[in-house]
C-alpha positions as MATLAB code, in Angstrom:
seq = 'XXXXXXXXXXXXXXXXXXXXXXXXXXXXXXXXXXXXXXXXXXXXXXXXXXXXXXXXXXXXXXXXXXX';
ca = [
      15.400   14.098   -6.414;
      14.935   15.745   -3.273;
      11.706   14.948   -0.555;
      10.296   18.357   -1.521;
      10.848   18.162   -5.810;
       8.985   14.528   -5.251;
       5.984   15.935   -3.046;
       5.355   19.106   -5.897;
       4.952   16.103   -8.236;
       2.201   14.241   -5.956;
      -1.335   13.921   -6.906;
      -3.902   13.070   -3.754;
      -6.221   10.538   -4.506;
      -9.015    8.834   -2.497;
      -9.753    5.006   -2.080;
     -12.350    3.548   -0.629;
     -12.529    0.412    2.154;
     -11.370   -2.747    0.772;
     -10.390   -1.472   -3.036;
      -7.728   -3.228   -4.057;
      -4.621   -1.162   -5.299;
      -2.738   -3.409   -7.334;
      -3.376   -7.026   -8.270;
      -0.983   -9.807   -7.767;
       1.830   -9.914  -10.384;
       1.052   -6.705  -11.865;
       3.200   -4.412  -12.974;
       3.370   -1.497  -10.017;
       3.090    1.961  -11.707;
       3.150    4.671   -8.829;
       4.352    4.689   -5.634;
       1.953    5.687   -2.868;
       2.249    8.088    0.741;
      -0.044    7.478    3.062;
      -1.461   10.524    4.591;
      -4.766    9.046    6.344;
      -5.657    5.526    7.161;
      -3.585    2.040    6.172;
      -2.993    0.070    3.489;
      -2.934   -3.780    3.993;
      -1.211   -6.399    1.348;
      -3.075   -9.442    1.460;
      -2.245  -13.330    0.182;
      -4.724  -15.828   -0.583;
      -4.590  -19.249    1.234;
      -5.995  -22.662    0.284;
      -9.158  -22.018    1.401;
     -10.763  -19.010   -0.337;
      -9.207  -16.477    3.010;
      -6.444  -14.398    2.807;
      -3.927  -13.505    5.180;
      -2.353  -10.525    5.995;
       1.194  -10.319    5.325;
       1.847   -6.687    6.191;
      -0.002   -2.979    7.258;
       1.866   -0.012    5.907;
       0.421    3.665    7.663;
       1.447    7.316    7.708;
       3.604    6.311   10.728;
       5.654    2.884    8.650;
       5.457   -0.921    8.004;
       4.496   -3.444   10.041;
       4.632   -7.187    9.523;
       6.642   -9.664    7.271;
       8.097   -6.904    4.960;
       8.919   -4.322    8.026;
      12.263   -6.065    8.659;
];
């Protein structure tokens, strides 16, 4: 399906600071473009933190999962 076809299809939608997007181990549903801001995956550690494994903006991927 062409870039264009898949962009008619979009629907915006807003999130707010720290909502989380999907949970671990569940199913993904959608696939998501970035037009403002970042979106940050996050794993738990030992101690009740998390760490962040990668940042994903309008501009790419950074981190673990950008190679």
């Amino acid at each position: 399906m062409p870039f264009d076809e898949i962009c008619a299809l979009a629907q915006p939608r807003h999130y707010r600071k720290g909502q989380m997007l999907v949970g671990s181990r569940a199913p993904v549903r959608s696939v998501l473009f970035v037009e403002k801001g970042t979106i940050a995956a996050t794993v738990p550690i030992e101690d009740g933190e998390a760490v962040e494994v990668f940042v994903m903006g309008r501009e790419g991927v950074t981190g673990g999962w950008s190679g």
